[in-house]
N, CA, C and O atoms as a Maestro MAE file, in Angstrom:
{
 s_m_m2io_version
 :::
 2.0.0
}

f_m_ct {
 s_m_title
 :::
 protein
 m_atom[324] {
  # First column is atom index #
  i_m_mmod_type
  r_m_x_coord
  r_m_y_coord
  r_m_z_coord
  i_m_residue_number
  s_m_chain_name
  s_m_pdb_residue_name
  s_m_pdb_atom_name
  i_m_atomic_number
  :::
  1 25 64.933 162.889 16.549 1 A "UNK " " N  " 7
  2 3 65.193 162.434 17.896 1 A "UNK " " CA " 6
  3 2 66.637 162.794 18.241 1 A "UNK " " C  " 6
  4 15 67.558 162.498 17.480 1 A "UNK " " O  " 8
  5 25 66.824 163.432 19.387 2 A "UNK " " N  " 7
  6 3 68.227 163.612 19.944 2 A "UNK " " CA " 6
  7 2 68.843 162.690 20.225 2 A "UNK " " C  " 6
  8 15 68.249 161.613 20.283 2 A "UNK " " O  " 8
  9 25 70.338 162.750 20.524 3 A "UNK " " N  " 7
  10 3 71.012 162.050 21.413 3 A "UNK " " CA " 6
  11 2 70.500 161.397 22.930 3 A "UNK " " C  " 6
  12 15 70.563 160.344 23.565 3 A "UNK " " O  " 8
  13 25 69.844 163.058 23.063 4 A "UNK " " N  " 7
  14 3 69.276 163.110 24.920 4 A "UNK " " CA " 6
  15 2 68.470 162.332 24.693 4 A "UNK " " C  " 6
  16 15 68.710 161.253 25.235 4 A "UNK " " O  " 8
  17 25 67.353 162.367 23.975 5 A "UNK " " N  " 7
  18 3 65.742 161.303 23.628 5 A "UNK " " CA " 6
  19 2 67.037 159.485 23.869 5 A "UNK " " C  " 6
  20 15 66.924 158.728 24.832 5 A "UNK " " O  " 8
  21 25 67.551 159.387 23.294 6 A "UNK " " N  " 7
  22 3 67.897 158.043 22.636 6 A "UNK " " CA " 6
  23 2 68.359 157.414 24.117 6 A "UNK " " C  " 6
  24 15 68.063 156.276 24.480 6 A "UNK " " O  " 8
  25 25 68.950 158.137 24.712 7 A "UNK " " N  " 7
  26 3 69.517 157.803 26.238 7 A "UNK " " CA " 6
  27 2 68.506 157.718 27.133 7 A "UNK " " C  " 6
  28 15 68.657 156.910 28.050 7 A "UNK " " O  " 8
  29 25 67.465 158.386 27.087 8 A "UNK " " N  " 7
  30 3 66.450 158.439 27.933 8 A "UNK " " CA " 6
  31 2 65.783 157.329 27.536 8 A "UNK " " C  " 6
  32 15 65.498 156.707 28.559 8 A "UNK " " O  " 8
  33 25 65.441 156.838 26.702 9 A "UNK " " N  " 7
  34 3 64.657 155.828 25.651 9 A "UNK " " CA " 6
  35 2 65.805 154.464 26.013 9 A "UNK " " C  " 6
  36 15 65.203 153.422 26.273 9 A "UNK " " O  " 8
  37 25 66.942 154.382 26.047 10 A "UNK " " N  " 7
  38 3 67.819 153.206 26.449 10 A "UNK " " CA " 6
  39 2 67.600 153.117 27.546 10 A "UNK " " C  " 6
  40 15 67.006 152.109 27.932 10 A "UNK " " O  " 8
  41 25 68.043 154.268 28.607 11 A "UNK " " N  " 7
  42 3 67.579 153.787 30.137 11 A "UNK " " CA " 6
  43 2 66.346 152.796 30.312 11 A "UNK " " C  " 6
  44 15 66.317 151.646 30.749 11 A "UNK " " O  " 8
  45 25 65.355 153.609 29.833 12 A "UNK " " N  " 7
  46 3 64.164 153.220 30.033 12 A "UNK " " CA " 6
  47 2 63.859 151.431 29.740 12 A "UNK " " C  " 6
  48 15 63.265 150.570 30.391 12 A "UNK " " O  " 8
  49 25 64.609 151.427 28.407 13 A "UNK " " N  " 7
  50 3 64.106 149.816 27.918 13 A "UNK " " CA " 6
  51 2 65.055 148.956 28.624 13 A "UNK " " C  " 6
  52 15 64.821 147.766 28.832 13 A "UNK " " O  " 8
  53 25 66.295 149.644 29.054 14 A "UNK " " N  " 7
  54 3 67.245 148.891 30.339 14 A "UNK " " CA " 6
  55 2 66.566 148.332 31.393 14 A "UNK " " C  " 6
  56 15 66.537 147.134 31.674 14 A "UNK " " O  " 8
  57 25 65.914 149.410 32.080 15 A "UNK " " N  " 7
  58 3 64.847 149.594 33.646 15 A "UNK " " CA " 6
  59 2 63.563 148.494 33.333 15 A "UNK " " C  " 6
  60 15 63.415 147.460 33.985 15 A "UNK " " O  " 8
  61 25 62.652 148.928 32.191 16 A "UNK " " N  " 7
  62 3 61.705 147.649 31.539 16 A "UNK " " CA " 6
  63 2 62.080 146.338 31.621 16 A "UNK " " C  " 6
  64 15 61.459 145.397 32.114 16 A "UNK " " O  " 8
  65 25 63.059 146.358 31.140 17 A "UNK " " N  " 7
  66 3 63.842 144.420 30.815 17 A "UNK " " CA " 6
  67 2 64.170 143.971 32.336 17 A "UNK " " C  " 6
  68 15 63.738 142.914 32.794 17 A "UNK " " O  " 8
  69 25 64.832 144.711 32.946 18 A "UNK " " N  " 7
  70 3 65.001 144.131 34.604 18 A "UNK " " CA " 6
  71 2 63.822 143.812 35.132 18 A "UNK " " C  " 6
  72 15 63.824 142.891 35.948 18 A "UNK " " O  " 8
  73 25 62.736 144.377 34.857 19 A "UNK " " N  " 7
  74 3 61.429 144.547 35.341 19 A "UNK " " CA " 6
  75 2 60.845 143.274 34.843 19 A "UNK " " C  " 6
  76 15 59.955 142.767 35.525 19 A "UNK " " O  " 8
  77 25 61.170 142.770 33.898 20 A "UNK " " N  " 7
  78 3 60.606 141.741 33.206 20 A "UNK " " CA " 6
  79 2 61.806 140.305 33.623 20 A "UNK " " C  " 6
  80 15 61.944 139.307 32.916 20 A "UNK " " O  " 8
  81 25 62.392 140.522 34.658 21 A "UNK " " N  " 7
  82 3 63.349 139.599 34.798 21 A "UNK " " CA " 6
  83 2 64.444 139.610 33.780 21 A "UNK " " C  " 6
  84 15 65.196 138.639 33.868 21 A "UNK " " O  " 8
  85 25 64.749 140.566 32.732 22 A "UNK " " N  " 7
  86 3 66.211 139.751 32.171 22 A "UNK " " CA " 6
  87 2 67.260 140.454 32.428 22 A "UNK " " C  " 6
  88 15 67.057 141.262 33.335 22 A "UNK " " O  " 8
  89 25 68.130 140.469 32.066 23 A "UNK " " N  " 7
  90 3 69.500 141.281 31.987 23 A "UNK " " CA " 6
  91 2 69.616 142.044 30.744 23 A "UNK " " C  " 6
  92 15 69.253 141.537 29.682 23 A "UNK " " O  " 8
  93 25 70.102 143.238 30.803 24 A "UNK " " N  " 7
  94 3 70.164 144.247 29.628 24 A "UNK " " CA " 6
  95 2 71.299 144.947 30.024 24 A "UNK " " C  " 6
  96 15 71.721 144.986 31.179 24 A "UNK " " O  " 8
  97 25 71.776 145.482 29.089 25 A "UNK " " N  " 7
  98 3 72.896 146.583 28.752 25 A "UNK " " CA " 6
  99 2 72.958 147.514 27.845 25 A "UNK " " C  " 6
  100 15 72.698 147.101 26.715 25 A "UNK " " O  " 8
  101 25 73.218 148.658 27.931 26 A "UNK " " N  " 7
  102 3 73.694 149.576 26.794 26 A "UNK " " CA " 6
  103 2 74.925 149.265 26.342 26 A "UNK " " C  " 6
  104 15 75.878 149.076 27.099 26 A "UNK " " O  " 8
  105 25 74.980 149.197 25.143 27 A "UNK " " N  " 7
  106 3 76.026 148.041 24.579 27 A "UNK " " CA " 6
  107 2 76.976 148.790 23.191 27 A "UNK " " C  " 6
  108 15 76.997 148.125 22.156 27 A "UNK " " O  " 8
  109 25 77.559 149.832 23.198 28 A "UNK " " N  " 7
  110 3 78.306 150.488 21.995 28 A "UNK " " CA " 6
  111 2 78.720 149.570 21.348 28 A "UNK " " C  " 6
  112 15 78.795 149.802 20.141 28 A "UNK " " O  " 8
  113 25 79.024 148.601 21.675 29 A "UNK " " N  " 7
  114 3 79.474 147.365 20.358 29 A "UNK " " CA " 6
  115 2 78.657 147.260 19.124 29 A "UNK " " C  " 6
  116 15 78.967 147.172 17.936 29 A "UNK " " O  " 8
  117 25 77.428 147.299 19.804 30 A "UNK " " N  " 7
  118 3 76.257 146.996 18.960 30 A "UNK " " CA " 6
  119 2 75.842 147.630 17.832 30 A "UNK " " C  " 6
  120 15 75.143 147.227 16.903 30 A "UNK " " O  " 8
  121 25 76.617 149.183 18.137 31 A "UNK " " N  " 7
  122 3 76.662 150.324 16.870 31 A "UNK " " CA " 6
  123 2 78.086 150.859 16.423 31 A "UNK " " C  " 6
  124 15 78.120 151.658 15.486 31 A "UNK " " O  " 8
  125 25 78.874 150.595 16.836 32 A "UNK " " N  " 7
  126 3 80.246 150.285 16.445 32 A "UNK " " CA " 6
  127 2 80.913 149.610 15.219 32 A "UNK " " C  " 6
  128 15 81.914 149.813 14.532 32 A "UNK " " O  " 8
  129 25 79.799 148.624 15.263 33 A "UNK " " N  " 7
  130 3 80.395 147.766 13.798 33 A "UNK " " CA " 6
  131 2 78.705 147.558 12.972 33 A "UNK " " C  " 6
  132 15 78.140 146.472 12.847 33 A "UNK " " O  " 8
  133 25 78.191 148.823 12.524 34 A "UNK " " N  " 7
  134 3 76.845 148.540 11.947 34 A "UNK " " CA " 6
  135 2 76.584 147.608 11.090 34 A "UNK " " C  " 6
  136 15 75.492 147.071 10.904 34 A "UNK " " O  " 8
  137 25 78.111 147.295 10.271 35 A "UNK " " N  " 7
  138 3 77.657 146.822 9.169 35 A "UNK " " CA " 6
  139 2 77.784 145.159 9.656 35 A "UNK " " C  " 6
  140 15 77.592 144.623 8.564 35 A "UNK " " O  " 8
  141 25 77.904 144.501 10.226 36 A "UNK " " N  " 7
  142 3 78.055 143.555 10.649 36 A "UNK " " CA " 6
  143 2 76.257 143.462 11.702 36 A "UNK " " C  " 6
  144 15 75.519 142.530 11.382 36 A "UNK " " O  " 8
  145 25 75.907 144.147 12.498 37 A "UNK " " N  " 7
  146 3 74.616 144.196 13.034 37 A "UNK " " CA " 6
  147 2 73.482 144.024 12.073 37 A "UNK " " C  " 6
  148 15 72.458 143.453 12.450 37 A "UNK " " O  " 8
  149 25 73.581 144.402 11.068 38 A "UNK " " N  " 7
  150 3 72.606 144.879 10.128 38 A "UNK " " CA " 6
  151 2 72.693 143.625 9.108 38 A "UNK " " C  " 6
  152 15 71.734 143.287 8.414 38 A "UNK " " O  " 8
  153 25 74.186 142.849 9.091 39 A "UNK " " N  " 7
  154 3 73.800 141.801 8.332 39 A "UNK " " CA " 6
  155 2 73.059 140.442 9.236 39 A "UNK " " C  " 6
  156 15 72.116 139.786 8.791 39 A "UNK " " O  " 8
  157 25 73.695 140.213 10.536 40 A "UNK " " N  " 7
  158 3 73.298 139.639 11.588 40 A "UNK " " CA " 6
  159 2 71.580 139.823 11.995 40 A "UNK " " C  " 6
  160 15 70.911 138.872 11.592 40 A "UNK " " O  " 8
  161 25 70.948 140.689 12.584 41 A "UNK " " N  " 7
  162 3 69.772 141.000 12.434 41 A "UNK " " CA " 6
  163 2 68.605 141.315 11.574 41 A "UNK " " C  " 6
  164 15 67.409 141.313 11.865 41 A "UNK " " O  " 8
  165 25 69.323 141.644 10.223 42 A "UNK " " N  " 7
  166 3 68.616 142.048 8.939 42 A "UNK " " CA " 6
  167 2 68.023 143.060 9.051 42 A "UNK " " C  " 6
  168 15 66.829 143.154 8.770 42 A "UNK " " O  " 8
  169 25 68.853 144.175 9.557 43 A "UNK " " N  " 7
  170 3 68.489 145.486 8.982 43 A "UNK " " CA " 6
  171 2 69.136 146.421 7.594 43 A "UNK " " C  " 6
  172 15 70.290 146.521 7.177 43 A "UNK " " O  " 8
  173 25 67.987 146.960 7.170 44 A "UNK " " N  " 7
  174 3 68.078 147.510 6.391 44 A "UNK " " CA " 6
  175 2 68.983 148.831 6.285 44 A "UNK " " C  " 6
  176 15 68.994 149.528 7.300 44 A "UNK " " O  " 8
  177 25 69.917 149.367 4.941 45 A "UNK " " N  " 7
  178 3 71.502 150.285 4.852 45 A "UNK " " CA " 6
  179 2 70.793 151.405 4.872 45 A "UNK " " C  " 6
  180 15 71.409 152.471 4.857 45 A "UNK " " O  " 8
  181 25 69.270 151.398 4.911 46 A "UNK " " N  " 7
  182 3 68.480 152.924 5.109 46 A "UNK " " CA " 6
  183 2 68.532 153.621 6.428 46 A "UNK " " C  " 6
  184 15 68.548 154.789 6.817 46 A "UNK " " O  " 8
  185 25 68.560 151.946 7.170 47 A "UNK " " N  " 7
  186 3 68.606 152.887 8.923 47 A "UNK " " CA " 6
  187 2 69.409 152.837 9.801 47 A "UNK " " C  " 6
  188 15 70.150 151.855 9.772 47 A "UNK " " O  " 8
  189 25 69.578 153.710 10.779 48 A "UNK " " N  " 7
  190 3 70.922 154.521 11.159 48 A "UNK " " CA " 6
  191 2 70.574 153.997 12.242 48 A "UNK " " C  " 6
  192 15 69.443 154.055 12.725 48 A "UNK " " O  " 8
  193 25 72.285 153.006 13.071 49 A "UNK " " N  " 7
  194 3 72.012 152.376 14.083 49 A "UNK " " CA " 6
  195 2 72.215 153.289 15.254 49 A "UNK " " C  " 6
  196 15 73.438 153.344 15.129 49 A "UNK " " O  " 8
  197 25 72.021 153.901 16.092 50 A "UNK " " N  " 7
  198 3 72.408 155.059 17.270 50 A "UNK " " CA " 6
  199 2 72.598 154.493 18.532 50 A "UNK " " C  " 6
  200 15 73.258 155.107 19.371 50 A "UNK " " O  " 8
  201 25 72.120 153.432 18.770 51 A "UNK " " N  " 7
  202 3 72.243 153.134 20.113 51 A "UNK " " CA " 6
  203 2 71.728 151.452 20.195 51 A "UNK " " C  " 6
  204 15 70.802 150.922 19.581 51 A "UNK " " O  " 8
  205 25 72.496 150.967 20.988 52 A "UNK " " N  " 7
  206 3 72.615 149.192 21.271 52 A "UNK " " CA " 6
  207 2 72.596 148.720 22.490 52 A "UNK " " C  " 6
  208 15 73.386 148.915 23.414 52 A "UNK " " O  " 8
  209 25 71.026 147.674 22.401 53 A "UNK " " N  " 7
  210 3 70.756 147.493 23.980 53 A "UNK " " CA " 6
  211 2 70.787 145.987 23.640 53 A "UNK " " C  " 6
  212 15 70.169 145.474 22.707 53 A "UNK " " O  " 8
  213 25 71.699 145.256 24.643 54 A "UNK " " N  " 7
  214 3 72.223 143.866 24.572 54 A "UNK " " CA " 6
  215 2 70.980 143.282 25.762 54 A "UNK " " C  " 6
  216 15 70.967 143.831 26.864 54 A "UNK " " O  " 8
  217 25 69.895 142.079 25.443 55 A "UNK " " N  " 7
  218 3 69.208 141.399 26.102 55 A "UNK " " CA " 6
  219 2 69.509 139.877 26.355 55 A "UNK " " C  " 6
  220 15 69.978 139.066 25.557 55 A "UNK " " O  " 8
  221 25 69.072 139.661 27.849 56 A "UNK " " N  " 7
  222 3 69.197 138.239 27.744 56 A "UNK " " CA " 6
  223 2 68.715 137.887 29.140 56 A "UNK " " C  " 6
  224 15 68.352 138.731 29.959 56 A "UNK " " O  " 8
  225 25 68.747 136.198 29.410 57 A "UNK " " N  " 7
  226 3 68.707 136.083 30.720 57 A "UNK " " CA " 6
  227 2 69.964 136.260 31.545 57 A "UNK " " C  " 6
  228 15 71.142 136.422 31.227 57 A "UNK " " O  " 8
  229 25 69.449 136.193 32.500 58 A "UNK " " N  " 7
  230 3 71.058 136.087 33.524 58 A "UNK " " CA " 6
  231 2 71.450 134.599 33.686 58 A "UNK " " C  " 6
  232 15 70.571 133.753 33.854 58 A "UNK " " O  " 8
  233 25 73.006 134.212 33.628 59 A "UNK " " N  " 7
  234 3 73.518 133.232 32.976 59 A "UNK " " CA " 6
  235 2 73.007 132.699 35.491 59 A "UNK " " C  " 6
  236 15 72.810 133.377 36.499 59 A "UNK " " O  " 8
  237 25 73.062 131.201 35.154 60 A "UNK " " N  " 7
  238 3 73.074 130.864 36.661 60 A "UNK " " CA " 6
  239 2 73.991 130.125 36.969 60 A "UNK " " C  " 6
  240 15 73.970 129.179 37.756 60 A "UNK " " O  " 8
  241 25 75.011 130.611 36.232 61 A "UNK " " N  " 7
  242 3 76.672 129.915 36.734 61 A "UNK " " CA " 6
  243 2 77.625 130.713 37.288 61 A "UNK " " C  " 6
  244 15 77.172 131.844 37.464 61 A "UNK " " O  " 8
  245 25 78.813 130.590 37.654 62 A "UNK " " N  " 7
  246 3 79.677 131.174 37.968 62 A "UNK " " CA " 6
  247 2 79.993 132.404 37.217 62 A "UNK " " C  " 6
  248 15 79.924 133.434 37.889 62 A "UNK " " O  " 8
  249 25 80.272 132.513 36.171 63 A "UNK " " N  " 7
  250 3 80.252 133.461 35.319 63 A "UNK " " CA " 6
  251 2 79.192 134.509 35.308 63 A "UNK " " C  " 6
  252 15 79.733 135.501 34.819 63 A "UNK " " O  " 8
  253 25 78.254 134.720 35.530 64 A "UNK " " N  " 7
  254 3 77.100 135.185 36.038 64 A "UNK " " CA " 6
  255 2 77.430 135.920 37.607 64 A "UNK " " C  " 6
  256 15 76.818 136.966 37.821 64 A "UNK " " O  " 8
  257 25 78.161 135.527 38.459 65 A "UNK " " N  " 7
  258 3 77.935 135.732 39.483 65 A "UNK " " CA " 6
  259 2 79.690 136.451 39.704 65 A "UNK " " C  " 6
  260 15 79.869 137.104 40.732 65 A "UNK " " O  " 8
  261 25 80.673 136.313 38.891 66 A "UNK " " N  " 7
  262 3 82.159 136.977 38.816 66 A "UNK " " CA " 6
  263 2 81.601 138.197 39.028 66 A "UNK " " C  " 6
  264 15 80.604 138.705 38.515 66 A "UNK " " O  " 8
  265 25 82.633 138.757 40.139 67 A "UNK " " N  " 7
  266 3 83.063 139.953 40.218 67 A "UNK " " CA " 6
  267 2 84.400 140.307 40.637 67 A "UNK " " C  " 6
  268 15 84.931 139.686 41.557 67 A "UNK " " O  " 8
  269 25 84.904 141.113 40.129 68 A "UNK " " N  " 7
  270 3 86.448 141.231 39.890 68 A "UNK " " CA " 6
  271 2 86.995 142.042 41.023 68 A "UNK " " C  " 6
  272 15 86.248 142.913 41.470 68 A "UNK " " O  " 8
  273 25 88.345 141.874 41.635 69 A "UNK " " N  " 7
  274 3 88.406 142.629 42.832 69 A "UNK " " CA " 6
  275 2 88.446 144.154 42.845 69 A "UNK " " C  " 6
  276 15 89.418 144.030 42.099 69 A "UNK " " O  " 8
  277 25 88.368 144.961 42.928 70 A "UNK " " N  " 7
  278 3 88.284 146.874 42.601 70 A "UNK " " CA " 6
  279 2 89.878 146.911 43.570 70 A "UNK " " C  " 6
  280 15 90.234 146.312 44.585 70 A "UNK " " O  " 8
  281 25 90.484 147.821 42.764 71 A "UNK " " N  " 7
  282 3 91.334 148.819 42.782 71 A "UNK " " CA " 6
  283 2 91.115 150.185 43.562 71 A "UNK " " C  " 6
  284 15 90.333 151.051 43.171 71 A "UNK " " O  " 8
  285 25 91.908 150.288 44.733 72 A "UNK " " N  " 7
  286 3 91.409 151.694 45.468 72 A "UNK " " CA " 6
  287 2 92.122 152.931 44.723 72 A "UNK " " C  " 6
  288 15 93.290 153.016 44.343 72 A "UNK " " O  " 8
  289 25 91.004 153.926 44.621 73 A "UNK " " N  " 7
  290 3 91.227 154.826 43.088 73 A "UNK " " CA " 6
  291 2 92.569 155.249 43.437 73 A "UNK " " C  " 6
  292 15 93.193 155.505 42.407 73 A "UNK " " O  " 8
  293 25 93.570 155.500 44.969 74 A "UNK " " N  " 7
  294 3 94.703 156.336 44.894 74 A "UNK " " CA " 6
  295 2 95.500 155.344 44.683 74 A "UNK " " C  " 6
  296 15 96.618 155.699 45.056 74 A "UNK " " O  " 8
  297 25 95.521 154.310 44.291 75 A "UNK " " N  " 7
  298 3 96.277 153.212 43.903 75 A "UNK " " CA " 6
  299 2 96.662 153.169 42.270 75 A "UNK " " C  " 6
  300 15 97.669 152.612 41.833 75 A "UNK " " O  " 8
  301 25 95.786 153.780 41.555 76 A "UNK " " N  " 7
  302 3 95.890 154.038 40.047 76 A "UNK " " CA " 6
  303 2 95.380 155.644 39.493 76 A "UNK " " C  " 6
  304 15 95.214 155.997 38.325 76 A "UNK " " O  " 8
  305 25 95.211 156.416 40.685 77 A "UNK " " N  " 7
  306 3 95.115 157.694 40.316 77 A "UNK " " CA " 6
  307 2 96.214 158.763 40.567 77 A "UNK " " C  " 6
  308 15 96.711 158.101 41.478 77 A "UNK " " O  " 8
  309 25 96.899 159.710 40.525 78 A "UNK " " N  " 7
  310 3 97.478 160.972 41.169 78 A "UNK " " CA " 6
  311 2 96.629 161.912 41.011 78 A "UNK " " C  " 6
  312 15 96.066 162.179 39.950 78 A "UNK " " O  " 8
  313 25 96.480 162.492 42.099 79 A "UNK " " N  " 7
  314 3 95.819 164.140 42.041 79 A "UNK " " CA " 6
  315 2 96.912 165.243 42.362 79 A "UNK " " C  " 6
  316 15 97.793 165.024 43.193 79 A "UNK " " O  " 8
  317 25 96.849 166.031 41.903 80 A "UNK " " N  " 7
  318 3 97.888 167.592 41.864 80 A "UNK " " CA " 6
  319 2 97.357 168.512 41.854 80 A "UNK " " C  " 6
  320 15 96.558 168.824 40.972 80 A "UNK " " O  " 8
  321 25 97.663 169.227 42.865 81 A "UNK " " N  " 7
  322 3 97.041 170.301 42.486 81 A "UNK " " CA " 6
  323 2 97.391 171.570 41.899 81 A "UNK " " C  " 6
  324 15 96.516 172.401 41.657 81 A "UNK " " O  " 8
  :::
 }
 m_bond[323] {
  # First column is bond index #
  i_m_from
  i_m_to
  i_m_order
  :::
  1 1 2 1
  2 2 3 1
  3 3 4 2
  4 3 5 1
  5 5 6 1
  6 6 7 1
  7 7 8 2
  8 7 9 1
  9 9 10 1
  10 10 11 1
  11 11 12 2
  12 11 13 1
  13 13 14 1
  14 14 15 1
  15 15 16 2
  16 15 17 1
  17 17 18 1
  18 18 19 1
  19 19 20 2
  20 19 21 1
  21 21 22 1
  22 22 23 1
  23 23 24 2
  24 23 25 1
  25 25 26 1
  26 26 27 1
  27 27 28 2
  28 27 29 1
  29 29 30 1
  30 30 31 1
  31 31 32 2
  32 31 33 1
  33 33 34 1
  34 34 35 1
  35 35 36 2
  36 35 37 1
  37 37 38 1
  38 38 39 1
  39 39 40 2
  40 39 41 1
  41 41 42 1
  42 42 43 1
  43 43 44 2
  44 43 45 1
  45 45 46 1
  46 46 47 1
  47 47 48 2
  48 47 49 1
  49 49 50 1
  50 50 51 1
  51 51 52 2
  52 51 53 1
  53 53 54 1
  54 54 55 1
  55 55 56 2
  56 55 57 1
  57 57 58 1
  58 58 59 1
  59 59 60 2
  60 59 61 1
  61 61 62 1
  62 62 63 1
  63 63 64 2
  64 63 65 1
  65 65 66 1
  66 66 67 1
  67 67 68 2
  68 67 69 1
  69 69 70 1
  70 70 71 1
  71 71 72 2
  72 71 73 1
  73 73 74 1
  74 74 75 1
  75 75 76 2
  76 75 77 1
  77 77 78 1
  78 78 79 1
  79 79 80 2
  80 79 81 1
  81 81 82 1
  82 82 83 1
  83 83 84 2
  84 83 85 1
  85 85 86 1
  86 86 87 1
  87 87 88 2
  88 87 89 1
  89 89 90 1
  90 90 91 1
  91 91 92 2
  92 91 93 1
  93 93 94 1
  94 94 95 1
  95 95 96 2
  96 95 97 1
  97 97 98 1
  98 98 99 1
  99 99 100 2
  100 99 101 1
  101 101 102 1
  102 102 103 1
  103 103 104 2
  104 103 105 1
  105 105 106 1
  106 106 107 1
  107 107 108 2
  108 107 109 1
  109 109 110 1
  110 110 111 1
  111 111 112 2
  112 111 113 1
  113 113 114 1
  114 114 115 1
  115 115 116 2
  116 115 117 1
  117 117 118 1
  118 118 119 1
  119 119 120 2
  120 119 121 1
  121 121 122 1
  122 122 123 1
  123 123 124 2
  124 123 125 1
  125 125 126 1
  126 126 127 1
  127 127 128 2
  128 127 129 1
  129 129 130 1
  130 130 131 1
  131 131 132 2
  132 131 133 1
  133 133 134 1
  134 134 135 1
  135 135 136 2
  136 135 137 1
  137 137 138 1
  138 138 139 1
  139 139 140 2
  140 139 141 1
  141 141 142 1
  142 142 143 1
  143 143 144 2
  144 143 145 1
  145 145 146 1
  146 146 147 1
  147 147 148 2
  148 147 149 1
  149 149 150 1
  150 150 151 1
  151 151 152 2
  152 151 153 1
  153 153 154 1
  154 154 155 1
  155 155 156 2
  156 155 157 1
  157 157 158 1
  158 158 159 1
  159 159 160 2
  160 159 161 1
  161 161 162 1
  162 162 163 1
  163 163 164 2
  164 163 165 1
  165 165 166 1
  166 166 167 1
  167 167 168 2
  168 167 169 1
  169 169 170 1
  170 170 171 1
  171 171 172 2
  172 171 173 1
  173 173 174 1
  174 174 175 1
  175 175 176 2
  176 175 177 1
  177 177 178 1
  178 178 179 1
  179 179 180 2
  180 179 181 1
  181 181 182 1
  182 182 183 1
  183 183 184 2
  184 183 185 1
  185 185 186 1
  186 186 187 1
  187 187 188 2
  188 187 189 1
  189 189 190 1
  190 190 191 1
  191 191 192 2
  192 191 193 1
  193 193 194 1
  194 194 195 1
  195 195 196 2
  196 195 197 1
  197 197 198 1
  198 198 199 1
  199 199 200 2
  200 199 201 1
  201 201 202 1
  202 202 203 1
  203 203 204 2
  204 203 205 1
  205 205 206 1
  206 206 207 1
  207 207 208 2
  208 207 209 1
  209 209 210 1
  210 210 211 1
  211 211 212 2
  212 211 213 1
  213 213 214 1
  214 214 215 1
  215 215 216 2
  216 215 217 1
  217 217 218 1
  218 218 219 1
  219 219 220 2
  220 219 221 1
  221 221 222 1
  222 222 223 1
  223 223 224 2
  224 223 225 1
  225 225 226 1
  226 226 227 1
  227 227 228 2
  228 227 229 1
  229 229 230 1
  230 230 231 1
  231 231 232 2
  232 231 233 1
  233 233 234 1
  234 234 235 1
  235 235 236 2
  236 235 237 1
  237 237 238 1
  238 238 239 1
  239 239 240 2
  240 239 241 1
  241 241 242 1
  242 242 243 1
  243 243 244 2
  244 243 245 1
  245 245 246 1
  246 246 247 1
  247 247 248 2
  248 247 249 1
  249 249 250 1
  250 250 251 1
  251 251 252 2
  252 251 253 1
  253 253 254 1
  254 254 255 1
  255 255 256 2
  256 255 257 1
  257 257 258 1
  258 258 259 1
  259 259 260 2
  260 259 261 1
  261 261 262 1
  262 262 263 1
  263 263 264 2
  264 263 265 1
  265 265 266 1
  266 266 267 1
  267 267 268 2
  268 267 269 1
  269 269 270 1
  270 270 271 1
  271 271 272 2
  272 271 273 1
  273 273 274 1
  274 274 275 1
  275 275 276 2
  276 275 277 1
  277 277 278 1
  278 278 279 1
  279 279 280 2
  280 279 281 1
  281 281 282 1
  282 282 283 1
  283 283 284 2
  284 283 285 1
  285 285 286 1
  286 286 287 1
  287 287 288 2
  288 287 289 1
  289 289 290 1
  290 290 291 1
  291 291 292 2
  292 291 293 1
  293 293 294 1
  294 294 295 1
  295 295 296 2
  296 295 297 1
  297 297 298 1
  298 298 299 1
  299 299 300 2
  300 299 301 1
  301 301 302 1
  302 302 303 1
  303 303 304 2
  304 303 305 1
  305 305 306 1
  306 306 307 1
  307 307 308 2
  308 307 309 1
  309 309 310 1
  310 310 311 1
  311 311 312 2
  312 311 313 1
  313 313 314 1
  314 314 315 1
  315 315 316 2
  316 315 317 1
  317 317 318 1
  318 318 319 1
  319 319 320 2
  320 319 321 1
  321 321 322 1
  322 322 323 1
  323 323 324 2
  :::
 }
}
C-alpha cells in the first residue's frame, strides 16, 4: 500500500465518521510516538504505524465551539519578488 492509498483511505474514514455523527482527524501524533501507541492500544512491534485517525464525539461546550481569531496573511507574510 502507498502513501497515496493510506491518504485516500484516511480521507475516506475522516468523511465516514462525520457521516456517522462524530468528529475525526488525521492526527500525526498518533504515529509520531509509535512506541507509546502500541503500548496504549496493544499493538503488536510487527506492525508499522503509517497513519493516525483521532475519533470522538464533538465536545458540547465551549471548547468545542473556540475559534481563534485569523491573522490577515500580509500581516505575517512578505512577498518579493
Amino acid at each position: 500500500m502507498s502513501i497515496h492509498d493510506l491518504g485516500g483511505l484516511s480521507m475516506t474514514l475522516v468523511l465516514a465518521a462525520f457521516d456517522q455523527g462524530l468528529g475525526a482527524i488525521n492526527a500525526y501524533e498518533l504515529v509520531k510516538y509509535p512506541d507509546d501507541v502500541r503500548r496504549v492500544m496493544g499493538i503488536s512491534d510487527q506492525e508499522l504505524l503509517a497513519v493516525g485517525v483521532a475519533l470522538g464525539y464533538p465536545a458540547d461546550n465551549k471548547l468545542g465551539t473556540f475559534a481563534p481569531e485569523h491573522v490577515k496573511v500580509d500581516e505575517v507574510v512578505t512577498l518579493k519578488d
